[in-house]
N, C-alpha and C positions, 0 to 999 in steps of 0.2 A: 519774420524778416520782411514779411511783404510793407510793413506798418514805415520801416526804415525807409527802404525803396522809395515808397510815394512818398514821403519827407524830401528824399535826396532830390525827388522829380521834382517837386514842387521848389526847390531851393531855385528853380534858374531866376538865374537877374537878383539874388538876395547880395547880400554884400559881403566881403571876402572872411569877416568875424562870424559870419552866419554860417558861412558853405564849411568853414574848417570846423565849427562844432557841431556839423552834421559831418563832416567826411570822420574826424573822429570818433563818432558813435558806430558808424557802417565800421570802421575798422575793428574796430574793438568786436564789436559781434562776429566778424568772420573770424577773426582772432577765434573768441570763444567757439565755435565750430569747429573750426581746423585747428588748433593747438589744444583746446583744455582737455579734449575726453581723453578719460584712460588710454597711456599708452604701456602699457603692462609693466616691466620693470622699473621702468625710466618714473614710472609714476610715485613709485617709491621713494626718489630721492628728495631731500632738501631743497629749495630753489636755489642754494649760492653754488650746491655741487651741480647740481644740472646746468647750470647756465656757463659754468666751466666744463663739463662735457660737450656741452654745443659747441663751445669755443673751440675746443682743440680738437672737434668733429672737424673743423679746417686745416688745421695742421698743429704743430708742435707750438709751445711757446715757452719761452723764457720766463720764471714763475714774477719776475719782475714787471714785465710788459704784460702778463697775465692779471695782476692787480693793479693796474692803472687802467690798463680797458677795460675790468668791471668794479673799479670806482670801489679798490675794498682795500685793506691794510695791506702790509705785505704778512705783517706776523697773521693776519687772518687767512691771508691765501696760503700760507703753510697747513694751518690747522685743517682747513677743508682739502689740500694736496694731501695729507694724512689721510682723513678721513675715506679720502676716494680711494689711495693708495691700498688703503686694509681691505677695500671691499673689491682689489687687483681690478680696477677701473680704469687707472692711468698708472705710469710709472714715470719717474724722474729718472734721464738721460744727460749726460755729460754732453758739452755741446763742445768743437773747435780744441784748441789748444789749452783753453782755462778749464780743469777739469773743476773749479770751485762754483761754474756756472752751469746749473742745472735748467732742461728742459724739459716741461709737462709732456709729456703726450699719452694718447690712451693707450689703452693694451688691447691686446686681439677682442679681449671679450666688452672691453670698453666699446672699441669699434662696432664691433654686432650690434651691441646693445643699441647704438645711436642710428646705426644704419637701417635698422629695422623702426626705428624712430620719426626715421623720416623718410621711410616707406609709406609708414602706416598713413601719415601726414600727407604723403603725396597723394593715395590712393581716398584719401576722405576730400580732397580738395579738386580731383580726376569727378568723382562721383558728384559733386555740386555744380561743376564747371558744368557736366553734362546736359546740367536742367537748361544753360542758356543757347541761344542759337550763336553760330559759330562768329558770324560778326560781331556778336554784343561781348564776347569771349576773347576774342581779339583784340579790341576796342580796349576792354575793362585789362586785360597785360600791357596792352600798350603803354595806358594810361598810369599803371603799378609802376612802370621803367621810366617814366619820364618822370613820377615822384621821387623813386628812389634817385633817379639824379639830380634832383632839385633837391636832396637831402645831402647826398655825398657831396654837393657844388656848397654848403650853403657850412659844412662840416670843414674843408677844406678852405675855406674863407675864415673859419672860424666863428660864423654867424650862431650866436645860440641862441635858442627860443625865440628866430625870429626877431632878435634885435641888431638892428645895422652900426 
């Protein structure tokens, strides 16, 4: 990682095409640190079921609104709500008045599963944090939150990839 670092150092005064395909390589490598290693069960799954347990590790969802925020059929988000369904991952929930409108959400052991998911996560990302000194740590969150609302500002605008 050190090899990244002095890259990113060296990037000051490059020009904004240069810094973003350096900030995306540092990303992607923390990524690979904190998200890819075994996370014990959860590693087991499919990437279109996990990324739908992520999902409704936030709350319930409408299996509708569930395959438009992950950009997938609906008849395929059926087939994967089955899938998770058999392995009592998630269950589907009558929501309001329409009982014909069903909602995902996980089941107890869905929950654990994810919870312990993003323990594990927090604790590998606690244990890295700790190599840096507390201003460079603060600095590097800061700086995570002012992207992520340069992303949500830019999402909200409708801006994709950065085209105006």
């Amino acid at each position: 990682m050190m090899k990244s670092v002095n890259k990113a150092v060296a990037m000051k005064g490059a020009n904004t095409h240069e810094q973003a395909k350096t900030f995306v390589s540092l990303l992607i490598e923390v990524w690979r640190q904190v998200f890819l290693p075994d996370d014990g069960q959860v590693s087991e799954l499919p990437v279109a079921q996990l990324r739908v347990c992520g999902t409704l590790f936030r709350g319930p969802r409408p299996m509708s609104a569930l395959s438009r925020e992950l950009g997938v059929s609906l008849s395929a988000m059926t087939q994967i709500a089955d899938r998770l369904e058999r392995a009592h991952l998630v269950q589907r929930v009558a929501t309001g008045s329409d009982r014909r409108i069903k909602c995902l959400q996980l089941t107890p052991r869905g929950e654990k599963i994810m919870r312990i998911r993003e323990d594990v996560r927090a604790q590998r990302a606690a244990a890295m944090l700790e190599h840096l000194p507390p201003t460079v740590r603060e600095g590097a969150l800061e700086s995570l939150q002012r992207f992520a609302g340069a992303c949500a500002e830019m999402k909200q605008r409708g801006v994709a990839h950065g085209d105006d």
